[in-house]
C-alpha positions in Angstrom: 18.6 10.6 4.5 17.0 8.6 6.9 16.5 4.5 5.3 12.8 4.1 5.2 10.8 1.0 5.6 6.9 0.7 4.0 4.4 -1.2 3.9 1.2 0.4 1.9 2.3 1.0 -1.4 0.2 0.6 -4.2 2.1 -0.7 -7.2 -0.1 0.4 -10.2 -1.0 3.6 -8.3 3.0 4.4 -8.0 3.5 4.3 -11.6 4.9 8.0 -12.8 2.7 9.6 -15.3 5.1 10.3 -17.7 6.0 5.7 -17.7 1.7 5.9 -18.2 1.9 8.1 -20.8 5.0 6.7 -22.5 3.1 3.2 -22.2 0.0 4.7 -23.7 1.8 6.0 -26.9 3.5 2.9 -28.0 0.4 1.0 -27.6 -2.0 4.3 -29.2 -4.2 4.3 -26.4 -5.8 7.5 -25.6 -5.6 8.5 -22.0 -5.0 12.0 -21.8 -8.2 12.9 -19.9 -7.3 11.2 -17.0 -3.8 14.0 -16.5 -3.9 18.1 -16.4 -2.2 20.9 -18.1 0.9 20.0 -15.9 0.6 16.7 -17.2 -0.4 15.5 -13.3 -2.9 12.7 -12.7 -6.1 14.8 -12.2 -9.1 14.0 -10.5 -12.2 15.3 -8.4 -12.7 13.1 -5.2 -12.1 9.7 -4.1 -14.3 7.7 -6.8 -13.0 10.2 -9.3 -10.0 9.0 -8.8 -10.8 5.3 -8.6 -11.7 5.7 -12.2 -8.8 7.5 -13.0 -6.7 4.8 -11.2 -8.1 2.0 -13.5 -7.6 4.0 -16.5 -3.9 4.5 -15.7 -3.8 1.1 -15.3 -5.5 0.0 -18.7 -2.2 0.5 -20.1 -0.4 -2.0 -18.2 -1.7 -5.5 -20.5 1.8 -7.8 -20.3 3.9 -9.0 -18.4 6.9 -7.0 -19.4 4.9 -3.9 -18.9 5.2 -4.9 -15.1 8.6 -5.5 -15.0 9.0 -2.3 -16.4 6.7 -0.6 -14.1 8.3 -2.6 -10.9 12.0 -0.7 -11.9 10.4 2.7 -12.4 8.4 2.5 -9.3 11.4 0.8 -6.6 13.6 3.8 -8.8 11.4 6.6 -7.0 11.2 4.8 -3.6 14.9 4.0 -3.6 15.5 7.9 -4.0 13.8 8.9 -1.0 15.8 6.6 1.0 12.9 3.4 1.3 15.2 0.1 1.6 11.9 -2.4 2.2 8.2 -1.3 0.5 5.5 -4.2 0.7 3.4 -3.3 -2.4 -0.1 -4.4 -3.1 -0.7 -6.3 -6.0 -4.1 -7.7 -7.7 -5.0 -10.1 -10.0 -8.0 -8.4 -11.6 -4.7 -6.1 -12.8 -2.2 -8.7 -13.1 -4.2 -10.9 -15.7 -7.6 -10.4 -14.9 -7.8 -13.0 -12.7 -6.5 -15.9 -14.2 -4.2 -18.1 -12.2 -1.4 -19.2 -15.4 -1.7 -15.1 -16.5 -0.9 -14.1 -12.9 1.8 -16.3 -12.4 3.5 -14.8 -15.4 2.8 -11.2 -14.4 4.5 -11.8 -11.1 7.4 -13.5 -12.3 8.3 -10.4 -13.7 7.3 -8.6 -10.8 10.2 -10.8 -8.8 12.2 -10.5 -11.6 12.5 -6.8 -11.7 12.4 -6.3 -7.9 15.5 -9.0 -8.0 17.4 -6.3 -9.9 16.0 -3.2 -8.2 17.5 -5.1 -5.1 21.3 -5.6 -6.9 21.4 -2.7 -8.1 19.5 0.0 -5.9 19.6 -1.6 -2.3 15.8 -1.7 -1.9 13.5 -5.2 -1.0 10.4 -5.6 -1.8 7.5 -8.0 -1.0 4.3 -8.8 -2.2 0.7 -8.8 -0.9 -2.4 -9.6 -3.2 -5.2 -7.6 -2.8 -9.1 -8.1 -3.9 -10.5 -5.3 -4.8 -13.8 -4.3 -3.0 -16.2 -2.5 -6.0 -15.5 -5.6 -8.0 -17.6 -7.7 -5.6 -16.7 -10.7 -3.3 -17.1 -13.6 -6.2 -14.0 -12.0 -8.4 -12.4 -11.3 -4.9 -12.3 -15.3 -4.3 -10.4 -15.7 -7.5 -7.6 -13.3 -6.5 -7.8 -15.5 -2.7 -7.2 -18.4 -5.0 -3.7 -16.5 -7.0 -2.8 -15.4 -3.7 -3.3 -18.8 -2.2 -1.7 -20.5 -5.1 1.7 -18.1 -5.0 1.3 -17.6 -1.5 5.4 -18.2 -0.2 8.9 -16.4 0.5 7.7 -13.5 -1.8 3.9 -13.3 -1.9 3.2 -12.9 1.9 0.3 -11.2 2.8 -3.0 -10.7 1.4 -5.4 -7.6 1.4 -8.6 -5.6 0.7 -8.2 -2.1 -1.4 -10.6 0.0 -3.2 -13.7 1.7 -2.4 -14.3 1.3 0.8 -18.0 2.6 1.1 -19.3 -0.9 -1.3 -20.5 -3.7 0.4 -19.3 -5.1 4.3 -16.3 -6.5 5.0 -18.1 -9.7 6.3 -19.2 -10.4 2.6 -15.3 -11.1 1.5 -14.8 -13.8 4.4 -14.4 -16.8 2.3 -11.2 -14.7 0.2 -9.6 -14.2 3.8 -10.1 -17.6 5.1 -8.4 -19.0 2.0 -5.8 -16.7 1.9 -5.1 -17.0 5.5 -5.6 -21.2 5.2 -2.6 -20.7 2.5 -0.4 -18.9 5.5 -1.2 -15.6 4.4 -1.0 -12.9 6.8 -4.0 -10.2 6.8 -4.2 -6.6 6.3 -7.0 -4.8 5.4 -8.5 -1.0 4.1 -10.7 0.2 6.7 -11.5 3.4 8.7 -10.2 5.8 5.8 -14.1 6.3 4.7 -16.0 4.5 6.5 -16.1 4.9 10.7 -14.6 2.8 13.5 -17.1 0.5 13.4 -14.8 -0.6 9.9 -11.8 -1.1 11.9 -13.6 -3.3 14.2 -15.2 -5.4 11.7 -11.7 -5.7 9.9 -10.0 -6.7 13.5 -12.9 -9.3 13.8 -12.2 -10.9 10.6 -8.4 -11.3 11.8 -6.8 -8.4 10.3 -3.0 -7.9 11.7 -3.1 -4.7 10.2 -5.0 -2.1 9.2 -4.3 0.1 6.0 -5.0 3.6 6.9 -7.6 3.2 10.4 -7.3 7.1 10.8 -10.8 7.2 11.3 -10.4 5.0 14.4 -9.2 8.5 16.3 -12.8 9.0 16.4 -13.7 6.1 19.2 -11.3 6.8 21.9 -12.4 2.8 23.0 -10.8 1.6 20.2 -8.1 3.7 20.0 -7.2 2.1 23.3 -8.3 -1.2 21.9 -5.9 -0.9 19.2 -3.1 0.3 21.4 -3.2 -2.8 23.3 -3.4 -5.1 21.2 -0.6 -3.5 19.3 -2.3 -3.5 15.9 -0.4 -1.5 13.5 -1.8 1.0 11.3 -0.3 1.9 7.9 -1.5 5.5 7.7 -0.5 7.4 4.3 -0.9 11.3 5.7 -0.7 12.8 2.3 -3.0 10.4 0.3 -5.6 11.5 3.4 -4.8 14.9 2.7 -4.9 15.0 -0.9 -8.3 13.3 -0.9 -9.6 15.9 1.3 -10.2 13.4 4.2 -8.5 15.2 6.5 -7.5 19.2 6.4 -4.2 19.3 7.0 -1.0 18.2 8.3 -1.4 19.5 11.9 -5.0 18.3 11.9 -4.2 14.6 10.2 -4.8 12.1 13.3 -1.6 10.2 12.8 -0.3 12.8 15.7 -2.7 12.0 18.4 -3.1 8.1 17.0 0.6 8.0 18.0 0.4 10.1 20.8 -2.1 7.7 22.3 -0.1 4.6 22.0 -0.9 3.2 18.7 1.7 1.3 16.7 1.7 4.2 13.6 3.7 3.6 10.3 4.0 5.9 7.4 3.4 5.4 3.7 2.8 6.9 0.2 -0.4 4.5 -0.8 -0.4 6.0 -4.4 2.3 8.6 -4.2 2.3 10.5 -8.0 -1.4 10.6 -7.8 -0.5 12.9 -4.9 1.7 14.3 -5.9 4.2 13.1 -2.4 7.0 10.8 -1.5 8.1 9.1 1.4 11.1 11.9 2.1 8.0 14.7 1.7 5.9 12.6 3.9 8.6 12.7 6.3 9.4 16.5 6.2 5.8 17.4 6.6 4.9 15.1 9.6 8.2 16.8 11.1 7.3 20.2 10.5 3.5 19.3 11.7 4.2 17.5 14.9 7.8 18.2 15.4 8.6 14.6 15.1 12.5 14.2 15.1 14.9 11.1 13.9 14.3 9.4 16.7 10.7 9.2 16.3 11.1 8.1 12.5 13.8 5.8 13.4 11.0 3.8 16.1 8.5 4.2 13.0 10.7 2.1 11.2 11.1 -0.5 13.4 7.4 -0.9 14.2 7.0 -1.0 10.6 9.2 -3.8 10.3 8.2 -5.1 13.2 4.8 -5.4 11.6 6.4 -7.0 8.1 4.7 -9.8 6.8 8.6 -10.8 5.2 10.2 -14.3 6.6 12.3 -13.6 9.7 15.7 -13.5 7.7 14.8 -10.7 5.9 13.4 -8.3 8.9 16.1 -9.0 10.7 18.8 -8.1 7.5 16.3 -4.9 7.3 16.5 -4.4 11.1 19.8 -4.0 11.1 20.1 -1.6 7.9 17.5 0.7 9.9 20.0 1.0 12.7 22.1 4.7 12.9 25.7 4.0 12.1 27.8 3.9 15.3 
C-alpha cells in the first residue's frame, strides 16, 4: 500500500456513522433521519448535506467525545495507508466558540492523535476553520482560538462550509488575525462558486486552496496557479458524490495536473461519501492511468505544501520515500 499524505480532512465529517450513532444512543438523541436503510449518511445535494453534517455533529458536546472521535477517525485513515492528514477543526464545533471550551476540546484532540501516532504510525495536525453560513462576526471568534492555540500543533487556519454565502472579502479581519498569529492560510474556494473565488481567495493570501477544481474553467488562471505553484487540495470523490462533477474521467484533477498545477488528493468528508483515500487512489488510477510514480510526486507536493514545522515534513518526507 502506497503511504499517503493529506491535507483536507474534515474531522467531524470523518466520523463513521455507526461512532454517530453509538454516540447518539448513550446520550438518547434522536438522529436517525439524517442515515438510510443501509444505515449510510443520506442526503439530497450540497446544503442537504450541510444540515445533515451539523446534525451528525450535534452529538459530539465534550471533550472526551473528541478524543474518541480523533481515534476512530486516524483508525480509518491509518488503514488506507495515510501516515500525515491535516484535519480542519472549528470552534463553533469544538465549544461553540469559547476560547477556555476550545482549549479543552483540543487537548484531547492532541491527546488522542498522540496515541494514534504510538500506536498506528500516523501524524496529524491541526488547522481551525471559520465556517462561512455562520457569518464573519462568529468567524472572528474562531480567528481569536486559532490565534490563541496557534503553535507546533495548531498551524494553519481556514474557511469551510457553504461556499455560495457571503464574499470572501467579508472574513478579512479572521485571516489577518490568524495569519498575524503565524498562521498559514488555506481556503474553500472554486468548488461552487467560479474562478473568480480562487482569485479572490489568492488575493486575500491564501497558500492553498481547498478544492479550486472550478479554476479548470479559466485557462489564465490555471496558468496563474501553475506558476505560482499554489497547491490545490482537490477531494475527487466528495466532487463526485455531490454531483459537481460527472465522473472520474471527467473530474478536472486530470487536466489541472496535466497543466502544471501542484494537485493533492483528499477525502474532505470521506463516510459521507461513502470513499477513502486507498478508493480515491484506485479510481484516479483507473480514470487517468496515473501509476506509483505519479502518487508518489502527489505525496511530496502534498508535503511540500504542509503547513507542519520543518522537522516533521522532513521525518514524513522520508517515510514517503520507496524502500531501496
Amino acid at each position: 500500500m502506497i503511504p499517503k499524505a493529506e491535507l483536507h480532512l474534515h474531522l467531524e465529517g470523518a466520523a463513521p456513522p455507526a461512532f454517530v450513532r453509538g454516540l447518539a444512543r448513550e446520550k438518547a438523541i434522536d438522529i436517525s433521519g439524517i442515515f438510510d436503510a443501509d444505515g449510510n449518511y443520506a442526503f439530497r445535494d450540497f446544503r442537504h448535506f450541510l444540515k445533515v453534517y451539523e446534525a451528525a455533529t450535534s452529538v459530539l458536546t465534550s471533550p472526551e467525545d473528541y478524543r474518541r472521535l480523533t481515534l476512530a477517525v486516524l483508525e480509518e485513515s491509518a488503514a488506507s495507508g495515510v501516515i500525515y492528514s491535516e484535519t480542519f477543526l472549528s470552534p463553533d464545533f469544538c465549544g461553540g466558540g469559547d476560547l477556555a471550551a476550545w482549549r479543552e476540546h483540543l487537548a484531547a484532540i492532541r491527546e488522542a492523535a498522540e496515541e494514534a501516532g504510538r500506536s498506528l504510525g500516523i501524524t496529524l495536525r491541526g488547522i481551525v476553520t471559520c465556517i462561512r453560513h455562520f457569518g464573519p462576526e462568529r468567524a472572528k471568534a474562531a480567528a481569536r482560538c486559532a490565534a490563541e492555540t496557534a503553535g507546533d500543533w495548531i498551524c494553519g487556519f481556514g474557511i469551510a462550509g457553504d461556499e455560495r454565502t457571503g464574499r470572501l472579502a467579508d472574513f478579512a479581519w479572521a485571516f489577518d488575525c490568524a495569519r498575524e498569529a503565524g498562521l498559514r492560510l488555506t481556503m474553500h474556494a472554486g468548488e461552487w462558486n467560479g474562478p473568480e473565488e480562487v482569485r479572490a481567495a489568492l488575493a486575500l493570501g491564501a497558500e492553498r486552496i481547498g478544492h479550486g477544481v472550478r479554476a479548470a474553467e479559466d485557462p489564465a488562471l490555471v496558468d496563474e496557479l501553475a506558476e505560482r505553484g499554489t497547491v490545490l487540495e482537490v477531494c475527487p470523490g466528495s466532487n463526485i458524490a455531490l454531483g459537481l462533477c460527472p465522473g472520474w474521467r471527467g473530474h478536472p484533477i486530470g487536466r489541472l495536473h496535466d497543466r502544471g498545477v501542484r494537485v493533492t488528493v483528499s477525502t474532505d468528508d470521506p463516510p459521507f461519501f461513502r470513499t477513502t483515500m486507498e478508493r480515491e487512489y484506485a479510481c484516479l488510477a483507473e480514470a487517468f492511468g496515473w501509476d506509483e510514480g505519479v502518487f508518489a510526486r502527489l505525496n511530496r507536493t502534498a508535503m511540500e505544501a504542509a503547513f507542519c514545522d520543518a522537522a516533521t515534513r522532513d521525518a514524513i518526507l522520508r517515510r514517503l520515500e520507496p524502500a531501496a
